[in-house]
C-alpha positions, 0 to 999 in steps of 0.5 A: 598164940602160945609158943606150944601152940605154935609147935603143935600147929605148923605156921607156913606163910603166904607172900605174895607181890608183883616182885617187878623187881623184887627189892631189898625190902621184899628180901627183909620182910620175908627173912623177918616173917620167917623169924617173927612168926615162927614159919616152918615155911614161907611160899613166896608167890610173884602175883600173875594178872594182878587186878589192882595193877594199872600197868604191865606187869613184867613177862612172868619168866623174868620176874619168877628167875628174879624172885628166885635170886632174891629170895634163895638167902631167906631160910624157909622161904619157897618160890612158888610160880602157881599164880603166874599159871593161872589164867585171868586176874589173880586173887589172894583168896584164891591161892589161900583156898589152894594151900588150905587143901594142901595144907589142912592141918596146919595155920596159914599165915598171910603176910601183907605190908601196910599198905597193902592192909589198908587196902585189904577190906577191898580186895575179893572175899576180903571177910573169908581171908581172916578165916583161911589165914591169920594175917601178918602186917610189916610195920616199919620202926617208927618214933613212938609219937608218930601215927599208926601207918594205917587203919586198922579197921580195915582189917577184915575181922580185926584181928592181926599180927605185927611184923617189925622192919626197920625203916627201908625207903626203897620201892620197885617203881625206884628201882625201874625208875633208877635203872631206865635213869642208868643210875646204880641200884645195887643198894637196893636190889640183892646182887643176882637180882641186879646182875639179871637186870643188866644181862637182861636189859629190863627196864630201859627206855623204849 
């Protein structure tokens, strides 16, 4: 898409994940999305009853009042608790279909790293999701030689943009690992995030 194009039709992205806790990583992705692809705006959803997820989740008070600490640095990025409202499992195509009502005039751009892409073609209605939002895939710097980290077959429609991230070895289950372990976290958490967890004493061993 060309750079007038862009001007004449607004991007806002959709970025959505458990956010349990949401982490450094979490916080780049979104700041290069903004930047990348040229988003007027980017709502950020922490995900309700996720149905791929094998574990609780956890209470979804705690994990909005995170998402909100993480991302309020990230121009252009908007919290928005709509799925943790919704009853029964949430979809992405769901959420997609709500902000095509609210916004029909402009591109909805879906914001997924590549594993999540990977998985994609599973998820529900996979084939309408190319066509109620371009999709977005963060693709962390690697050696040139190194394989693509995922097929992009699986892609409904084909057709994508790329976000690039530096390589960042950080992942929530590492982050609740190191806190029930009491080991220091505050490289891999944004400073709010981190002090929330302590007052709140979240992820401790039962």
């Amino acid at each position: 898409m060309s750079g007038a194009a862009r001007l004449a039709r607004r991007r806002i992205g959709m970025f959505g994940g458990a956010f349990d806790p949401p982490h450094c990583a979490h916080v780049a992705l979104a700041r290069a999305a903004v930047e990348q692809l040229g988003l007027v705006e980017l709502r950020v959803f922490p995900t309700g009853q996720a149905w791929h997820k094998a574990r609780a989740l956890s209470d979804n008070a705690h994990r909005l009042a995170m998402s909100a600490l993480a991302f309020a640095a990230v121009p252009r990025a908007v919290v928005d608790g709509r799925e943790l409202r919704r009853s029964g499992p949430t979809y992405t195509v769901d959420t997609l279909r709500e902000l095509r009502q609210e916004y029909p005039d402009a591109e909805l751009v879906l914001v997924i790293g590549a594993d999540q892409a990977e998985a994609l073609h599973g998820w529900r209605e996979s084939a309408e999701i190319p066509r109620l939002a371009t999709i977005a895939i963060a693709e962390r710097a690697r050696p040139a030689q190194a394989p693509i980290p995922f097929d992009a077959s699986h892609v409904p429609g084909g057709h994508w943009e790329a976000v690039e991230l530096p390589p960042m070895p950080v992942s929530a289950t590492e982050v609740r690992r190191r806190v029930a372990a009491a080991e220091d976290i505050a490289h891999l958490v944004p400073d709010g995030v981190a002090r929330y967890i302590e007052q709140h004493h979240l992820y401790l061993p039962t």
